[in-house]
MILUM-717669 format. One record per residue: residue in one letter; x, y, z of N, C-alpha, C in turn. Coordinates in pm, whole numbers, padded with zeros to 5 digits, always signed. Each point is the difference from the previous one (the first is absolute). Example, Ala and Ser with C-alpha at 12.3 -4.5 7.8 and 13.67 -1.06 7.14 Angstrom:
a+01319-00569+00780-00089+00119+00000+00090+00120+00000 s-00035+00105-00072+00082+00119+00006-00077+00109+00073 
***
This chain:
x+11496+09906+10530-00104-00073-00072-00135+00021+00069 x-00133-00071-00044-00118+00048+00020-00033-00096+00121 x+00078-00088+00079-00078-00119+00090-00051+00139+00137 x+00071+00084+00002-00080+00077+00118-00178+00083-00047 x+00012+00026-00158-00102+00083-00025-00131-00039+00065 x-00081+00138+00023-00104-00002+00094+00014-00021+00094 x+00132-00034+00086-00037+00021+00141+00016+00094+00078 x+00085+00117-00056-00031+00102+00090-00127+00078-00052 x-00066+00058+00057-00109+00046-00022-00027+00173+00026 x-00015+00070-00055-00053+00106+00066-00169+00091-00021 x-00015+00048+00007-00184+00102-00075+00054+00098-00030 x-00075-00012-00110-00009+00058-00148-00038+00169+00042 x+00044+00079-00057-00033+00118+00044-00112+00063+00018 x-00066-00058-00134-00149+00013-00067-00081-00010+00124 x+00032-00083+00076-00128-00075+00097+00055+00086+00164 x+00042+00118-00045+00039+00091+00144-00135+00057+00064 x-00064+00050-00105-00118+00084+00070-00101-00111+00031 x-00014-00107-00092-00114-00103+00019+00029-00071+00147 x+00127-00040+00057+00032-00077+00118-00029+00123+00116 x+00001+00099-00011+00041+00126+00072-00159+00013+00072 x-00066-00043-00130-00202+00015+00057+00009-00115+00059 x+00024-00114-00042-00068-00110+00005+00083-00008+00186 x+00111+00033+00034+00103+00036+00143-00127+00036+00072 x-00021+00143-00012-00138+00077+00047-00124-00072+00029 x-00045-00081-00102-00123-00032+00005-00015-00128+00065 x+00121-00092+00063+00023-00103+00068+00047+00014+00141 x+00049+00120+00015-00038+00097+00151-00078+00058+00051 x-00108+00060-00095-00128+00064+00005-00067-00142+00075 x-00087-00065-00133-00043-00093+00053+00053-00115+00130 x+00078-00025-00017+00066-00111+00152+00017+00062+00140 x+00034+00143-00013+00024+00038+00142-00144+00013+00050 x-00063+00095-00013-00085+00002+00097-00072-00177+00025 x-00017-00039-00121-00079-00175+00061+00118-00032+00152 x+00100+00030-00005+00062-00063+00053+00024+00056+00160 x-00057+00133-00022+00009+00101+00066-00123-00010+00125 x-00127-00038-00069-00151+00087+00051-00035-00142-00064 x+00048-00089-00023-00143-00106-00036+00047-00165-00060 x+00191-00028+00118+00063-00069-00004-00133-00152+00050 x+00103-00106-00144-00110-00099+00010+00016-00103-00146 x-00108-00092-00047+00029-00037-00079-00013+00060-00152 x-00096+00142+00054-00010+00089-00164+00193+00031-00006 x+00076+00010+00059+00060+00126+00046+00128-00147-00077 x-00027-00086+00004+00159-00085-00098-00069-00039-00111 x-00176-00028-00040-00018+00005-00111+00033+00102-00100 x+00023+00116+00068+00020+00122-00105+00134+00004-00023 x+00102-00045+00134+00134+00002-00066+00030-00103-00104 x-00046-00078+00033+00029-00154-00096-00083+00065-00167 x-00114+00055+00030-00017+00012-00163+00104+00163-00076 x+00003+00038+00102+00106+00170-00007+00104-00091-00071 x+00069-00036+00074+00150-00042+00009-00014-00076-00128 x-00080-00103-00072-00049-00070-00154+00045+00150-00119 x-00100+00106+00057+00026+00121-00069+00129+00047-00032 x+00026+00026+00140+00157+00047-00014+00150-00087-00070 x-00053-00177+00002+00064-00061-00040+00039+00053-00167 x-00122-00023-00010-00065+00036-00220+00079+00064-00039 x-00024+00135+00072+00055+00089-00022+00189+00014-00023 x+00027+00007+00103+00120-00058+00034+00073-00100-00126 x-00062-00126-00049+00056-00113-00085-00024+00058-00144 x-00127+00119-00013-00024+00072-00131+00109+00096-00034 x+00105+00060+00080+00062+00098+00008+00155-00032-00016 x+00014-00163+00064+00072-00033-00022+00163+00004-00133 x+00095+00024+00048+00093+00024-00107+00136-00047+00010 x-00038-00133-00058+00155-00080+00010+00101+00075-00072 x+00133-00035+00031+00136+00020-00049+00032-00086-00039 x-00021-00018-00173+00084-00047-00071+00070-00004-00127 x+00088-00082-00016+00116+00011-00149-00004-00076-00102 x-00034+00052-00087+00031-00094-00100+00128-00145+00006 x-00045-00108-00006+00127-00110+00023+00085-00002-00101 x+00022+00055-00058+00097-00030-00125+00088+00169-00037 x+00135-00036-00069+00042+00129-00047-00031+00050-00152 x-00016-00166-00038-00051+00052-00142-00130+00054-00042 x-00012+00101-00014-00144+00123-00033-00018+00041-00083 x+00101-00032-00102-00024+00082-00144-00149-00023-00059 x-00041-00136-00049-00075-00044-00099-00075-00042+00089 x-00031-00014+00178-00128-00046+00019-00142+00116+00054 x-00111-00038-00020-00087+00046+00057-00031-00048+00131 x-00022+00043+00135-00021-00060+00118-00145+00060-00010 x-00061-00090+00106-00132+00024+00052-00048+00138+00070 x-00022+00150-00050-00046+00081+00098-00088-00007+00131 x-00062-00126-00019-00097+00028+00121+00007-00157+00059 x-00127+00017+00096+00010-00173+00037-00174-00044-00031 x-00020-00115-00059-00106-00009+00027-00026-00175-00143 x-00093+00027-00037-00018-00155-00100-00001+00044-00144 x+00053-00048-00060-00010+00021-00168-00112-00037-00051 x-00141+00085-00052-00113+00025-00036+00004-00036-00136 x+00083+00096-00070+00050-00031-00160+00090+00012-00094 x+00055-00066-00076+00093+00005-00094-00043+00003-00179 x-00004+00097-00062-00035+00002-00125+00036+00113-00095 x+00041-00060-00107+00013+00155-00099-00122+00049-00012 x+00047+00151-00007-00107+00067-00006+00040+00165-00118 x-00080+00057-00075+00047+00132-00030-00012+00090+00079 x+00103+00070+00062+00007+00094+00114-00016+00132-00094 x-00107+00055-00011-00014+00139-00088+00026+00146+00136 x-00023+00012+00102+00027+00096+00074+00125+00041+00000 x+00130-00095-00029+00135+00066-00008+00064-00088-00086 x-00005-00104-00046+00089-00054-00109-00058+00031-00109 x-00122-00042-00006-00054-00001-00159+00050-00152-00078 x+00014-00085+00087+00098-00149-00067-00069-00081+00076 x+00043-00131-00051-00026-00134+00109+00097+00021+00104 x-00035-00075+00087+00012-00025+00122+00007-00131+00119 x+00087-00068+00072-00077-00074+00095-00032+00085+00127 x-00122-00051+00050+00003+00039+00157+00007-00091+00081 x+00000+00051+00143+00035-00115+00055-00062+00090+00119 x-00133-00051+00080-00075+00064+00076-00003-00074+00103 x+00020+00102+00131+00016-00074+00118-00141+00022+00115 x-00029-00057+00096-00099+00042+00066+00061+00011+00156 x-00059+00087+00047+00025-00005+00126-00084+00040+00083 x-00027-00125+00117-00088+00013+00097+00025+00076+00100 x-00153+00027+00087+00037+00075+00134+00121-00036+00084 x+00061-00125+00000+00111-00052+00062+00164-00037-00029 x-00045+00069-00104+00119+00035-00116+00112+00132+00053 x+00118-00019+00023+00073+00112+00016-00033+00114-00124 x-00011+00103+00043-00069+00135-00138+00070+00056-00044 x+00150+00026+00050+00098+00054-00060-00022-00023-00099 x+00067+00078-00149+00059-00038-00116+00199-00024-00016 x+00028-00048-00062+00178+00028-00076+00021+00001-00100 x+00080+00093-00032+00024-00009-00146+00051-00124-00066 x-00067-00088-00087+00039-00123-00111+00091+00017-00023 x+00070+00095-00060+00127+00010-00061+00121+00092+00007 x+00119-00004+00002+00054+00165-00014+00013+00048-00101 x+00021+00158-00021-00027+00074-00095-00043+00138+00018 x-00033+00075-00082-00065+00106-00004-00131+00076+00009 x-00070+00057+00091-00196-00025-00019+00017+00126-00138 x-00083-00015-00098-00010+00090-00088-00161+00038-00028 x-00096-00060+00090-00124+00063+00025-00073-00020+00123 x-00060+00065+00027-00103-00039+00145-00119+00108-00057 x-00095-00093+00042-00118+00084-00029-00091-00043+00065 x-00116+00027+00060-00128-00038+00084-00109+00072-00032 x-00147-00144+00017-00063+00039-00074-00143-00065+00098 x-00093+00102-00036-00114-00057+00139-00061-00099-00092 x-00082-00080+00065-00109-00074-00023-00074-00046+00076 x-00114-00157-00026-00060-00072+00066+00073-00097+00122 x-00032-00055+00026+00078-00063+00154-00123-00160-00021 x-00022-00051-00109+00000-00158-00059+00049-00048+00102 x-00012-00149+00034+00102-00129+00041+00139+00056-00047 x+00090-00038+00033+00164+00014-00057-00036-00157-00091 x-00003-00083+00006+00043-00125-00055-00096-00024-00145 x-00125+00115+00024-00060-00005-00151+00094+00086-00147 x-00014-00044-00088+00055+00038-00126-00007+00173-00028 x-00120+00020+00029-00037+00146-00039+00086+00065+00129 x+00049-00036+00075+00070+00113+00115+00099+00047-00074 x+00081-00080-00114+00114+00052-00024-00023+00131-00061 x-00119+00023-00083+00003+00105-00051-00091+00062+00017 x-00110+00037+00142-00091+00068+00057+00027+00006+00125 x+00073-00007+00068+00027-00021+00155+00063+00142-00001 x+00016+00067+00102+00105+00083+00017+00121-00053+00037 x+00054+00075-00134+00162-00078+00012+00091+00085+00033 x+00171-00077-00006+00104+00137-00067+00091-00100-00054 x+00032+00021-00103+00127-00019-00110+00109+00046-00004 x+00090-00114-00010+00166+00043+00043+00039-00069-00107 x+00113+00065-00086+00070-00063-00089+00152+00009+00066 x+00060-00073-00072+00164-00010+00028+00052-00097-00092 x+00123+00122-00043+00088-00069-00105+00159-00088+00075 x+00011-00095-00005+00101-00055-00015+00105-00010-00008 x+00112-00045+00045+00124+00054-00075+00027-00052-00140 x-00058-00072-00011+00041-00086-00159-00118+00056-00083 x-00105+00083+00014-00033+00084-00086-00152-00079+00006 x-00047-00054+00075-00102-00084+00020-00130+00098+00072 x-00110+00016-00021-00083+00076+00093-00127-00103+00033 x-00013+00023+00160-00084-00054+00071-00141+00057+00066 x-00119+00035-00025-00061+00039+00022-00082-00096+00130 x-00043+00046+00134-00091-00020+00070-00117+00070+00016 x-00134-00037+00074-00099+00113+00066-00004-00063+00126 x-00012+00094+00070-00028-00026+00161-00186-00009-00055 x-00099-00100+00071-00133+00013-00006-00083-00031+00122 x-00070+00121+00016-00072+00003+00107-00145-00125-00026 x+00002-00054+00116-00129-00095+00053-00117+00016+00001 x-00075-00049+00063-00149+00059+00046+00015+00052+00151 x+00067-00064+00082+00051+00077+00100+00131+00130+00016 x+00080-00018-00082+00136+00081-00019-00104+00142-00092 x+00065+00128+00113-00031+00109-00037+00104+00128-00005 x+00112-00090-00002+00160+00060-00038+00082-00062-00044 x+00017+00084-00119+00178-00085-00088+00058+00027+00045 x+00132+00012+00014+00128+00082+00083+00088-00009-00064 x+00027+00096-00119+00156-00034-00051+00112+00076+00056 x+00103+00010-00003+00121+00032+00055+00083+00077-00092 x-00003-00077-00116+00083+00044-00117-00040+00114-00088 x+00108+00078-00081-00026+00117-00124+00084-00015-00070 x-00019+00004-00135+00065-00014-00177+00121+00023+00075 x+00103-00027-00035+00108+00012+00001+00085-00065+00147 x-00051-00006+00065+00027-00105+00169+00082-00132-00055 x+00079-00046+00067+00105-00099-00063-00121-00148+00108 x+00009-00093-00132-00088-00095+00083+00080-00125+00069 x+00003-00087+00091+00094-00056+00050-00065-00088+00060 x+00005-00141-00012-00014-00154+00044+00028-00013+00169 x-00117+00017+00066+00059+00004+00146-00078+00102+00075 x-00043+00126-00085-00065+00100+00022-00129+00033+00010 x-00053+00080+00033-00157+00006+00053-00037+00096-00157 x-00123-00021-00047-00087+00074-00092-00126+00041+00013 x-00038-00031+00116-00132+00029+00011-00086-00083+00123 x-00102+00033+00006-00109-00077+00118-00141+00031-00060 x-00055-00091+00024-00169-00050+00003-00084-00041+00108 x-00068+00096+00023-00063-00057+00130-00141-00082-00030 x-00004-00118+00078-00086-00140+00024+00002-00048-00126 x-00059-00047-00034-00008-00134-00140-00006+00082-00120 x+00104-00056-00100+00048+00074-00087+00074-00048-00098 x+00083+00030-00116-00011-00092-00121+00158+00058-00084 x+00102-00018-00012+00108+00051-00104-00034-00090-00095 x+00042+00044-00140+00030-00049-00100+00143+00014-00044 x+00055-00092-00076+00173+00018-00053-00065-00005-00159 x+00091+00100-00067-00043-00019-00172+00135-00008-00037 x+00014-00070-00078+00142-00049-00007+00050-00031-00174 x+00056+00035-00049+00062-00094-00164-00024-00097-00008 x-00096-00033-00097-00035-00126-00115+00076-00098+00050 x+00127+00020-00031+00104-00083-00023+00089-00032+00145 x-00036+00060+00115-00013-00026+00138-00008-00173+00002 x+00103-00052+00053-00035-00115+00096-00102-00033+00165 x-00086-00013-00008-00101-00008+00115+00044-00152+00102 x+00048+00059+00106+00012-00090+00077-00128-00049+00143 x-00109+00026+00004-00086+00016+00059-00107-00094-00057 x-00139-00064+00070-00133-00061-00080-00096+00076+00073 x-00097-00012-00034-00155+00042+00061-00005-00066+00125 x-00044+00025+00124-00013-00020+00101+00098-00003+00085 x+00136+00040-00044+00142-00034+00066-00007+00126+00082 x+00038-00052+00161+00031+00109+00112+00110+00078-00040 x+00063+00157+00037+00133+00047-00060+00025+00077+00091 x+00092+00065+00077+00075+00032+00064+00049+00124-00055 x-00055+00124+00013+00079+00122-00030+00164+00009+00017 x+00054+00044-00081+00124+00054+00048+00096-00142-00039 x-00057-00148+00020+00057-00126-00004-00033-00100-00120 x-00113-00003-00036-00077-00073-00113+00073+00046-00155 x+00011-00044-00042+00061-00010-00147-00118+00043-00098 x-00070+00106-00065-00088-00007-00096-00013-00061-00104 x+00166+00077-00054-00017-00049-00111+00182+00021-00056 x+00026-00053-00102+00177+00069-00076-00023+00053-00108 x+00091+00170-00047-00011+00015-00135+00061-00066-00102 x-00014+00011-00119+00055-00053-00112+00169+00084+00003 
***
């Protein structure tokens, strides 16, 4: 069951080369102060270094965890972590051409960035697409931001469309997945680096288990159930 999730921890792969400078640049700077000019500059710089290296470090961050339940058929879980921004039908013309609910998540600089796949199933599109770099939490990101779009069908014949959406700070999507990749509840789909925005588009007829402002838990949070 899920009472251990998130506590083992490990970093995210994504954040190899970024920790690798930031290693460097917290040896650069500290040794010699410490070296040629030991004193009180010489722990102010570790104390604000070490703040750095913390960030970094808690941004990169990548818990291990499982979905709590065996039953997976009909639910949507939370891909990401962060606050529920919005819930509303909408006409999704880029790949349905139909109504729609979404269900848009936000996520802050302090937000684990991983993505997981919502559901299991099949991916039957991925596509990425540049744009503006907006707020994540404004309306127009969903469809001017640089995004990427992942669909996945279901086993019960259901298809789920997400976009990974880049921020005003986030200047990489990261998807993982290609058309045909088997999608799986538990599994990684992607990364976003710093503040950044998924959307879930989901069937009309979708049960929404989520409100506006509700915290959610990637991988653990309940989105939503199909019909």
């Amino acid at each position: 069951m899920a009472e251990n999730n998130g506590k083992h921890t490990t970093i995210n792969p994504e954040g190899k080369t970024t920790l690798t400078i930031v290693a460097i640049l917290f040896f650069v700077i500290n040794l010699p102060l410490f070296l040629f000019a030991y004193g009180l500059w010489s722990y102010i710089s570790l104390g604000i270094t070490l703040l750095f290296v913390w960030f970094f470090l808690n941004f990169f961050r990548n818990p291990v965890r499982h979905f709590p339940s065996d039953d997976q058929e009909k639910v949507v879980v939370s891909p990401a972590d962060g606050t529920i921004v919005a819930i509303e039908e909408v006409d999704e013309t880029e790949y349905f051409n139909d109504r729609r609910i979404v269900v848009s998540i936000f996520m802050s600089i302090y937000s684990v960035h991983a993505n997981w796949f919502p559901v299991n199933g099949t991916v039957t599109k991925v596509e990425h697409q540049d744009g503006n770099f907006h707020a994540a939490f404004k309306p127009k990101a969903s469809t001017e931001n640089e995004r990427s779009l992942v669909v996945i069908k279901t086993p019960c014949g259901k298809e789920i469309m997400l976009r990974q959406i880049a921020g005003a700070l986030a200047r990489r999507v990261i998807t993982y997945c290609k058309p045909g990749d088997e999608a799986k509840i538990d599994s990684h789909m992607g990364f976003i680096k710093f503040g950044s925005r998924v959307d879930v588009y989901l069937p009309v007829d979708s049960l929404v288990c989520v409100k506006v402002d509700q915290k959610v838990t990637a991988d653990i949070s309940i989105l939503a159930k199909l019909s």
